[in-house]
C-alpha positions in Angstrom: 16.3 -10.2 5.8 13.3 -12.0 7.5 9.9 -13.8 5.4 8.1 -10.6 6.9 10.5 -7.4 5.6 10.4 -9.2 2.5 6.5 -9.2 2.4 6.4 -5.5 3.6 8.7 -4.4 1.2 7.4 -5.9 -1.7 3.3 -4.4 -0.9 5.3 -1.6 -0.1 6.7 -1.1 -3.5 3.4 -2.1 -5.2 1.4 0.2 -3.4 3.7 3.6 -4.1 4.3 2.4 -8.0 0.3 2.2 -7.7 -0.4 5.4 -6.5 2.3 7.3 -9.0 1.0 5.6 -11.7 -2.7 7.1 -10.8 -0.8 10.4 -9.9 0.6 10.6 -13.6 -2.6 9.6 -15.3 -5.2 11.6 -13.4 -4.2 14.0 -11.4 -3.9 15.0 -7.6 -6.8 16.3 -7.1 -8.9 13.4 -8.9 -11.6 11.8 -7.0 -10.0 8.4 -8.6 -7.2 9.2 -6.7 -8.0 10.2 -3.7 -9.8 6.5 -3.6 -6.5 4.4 -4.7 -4.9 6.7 -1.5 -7.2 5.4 0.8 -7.3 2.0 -0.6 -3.4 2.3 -0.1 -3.6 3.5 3.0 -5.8 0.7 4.0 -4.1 -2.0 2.3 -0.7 -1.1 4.0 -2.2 -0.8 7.2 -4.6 -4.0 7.0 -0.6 -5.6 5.9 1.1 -4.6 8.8 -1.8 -5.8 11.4 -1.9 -9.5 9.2 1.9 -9.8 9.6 2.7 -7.9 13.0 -0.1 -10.5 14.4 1.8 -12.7 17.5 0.6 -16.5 16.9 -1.0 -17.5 20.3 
C-alpha cells in the first residue's frame, strides 16, 4: 500500500468515526451536524486535492 492510501485511509476513517459520533450525540437533523458534514465534506475533498497534487 502506497504513503498516499495510507494517508486517505486514515482521514478517511477519522472523518466517518467523526460524523457517527455527532450522529449519536445530536441528532440528524441538528444544525451541529449538518456543520461537521460540511466540514467533512470539505476536509476530505481539500485531502484528496493536497495529495492527488502532481509535483511540477
Amino acid at each position: 500500500m502506497l504513503t498516499k492510501d495510507k494517508i486517505k485511509f486514515i482521514v478517511l476513517a477519522v472523518l466517518v468515526v467523526l460524523l457517527i459520533t455527532v450522529l449519536m450525540l445530536v441528532g440528524k437533523e441538528s444544525p451541529v451536524m449538518k456543520y461537521v458534514s460540511g466540514f467533512c465534506l470539505a476536509a476530505w475533498i481539500i485531502t484528496m486535492f493536497v495529495l492527488n497534487k502532481k509535483d511540477k
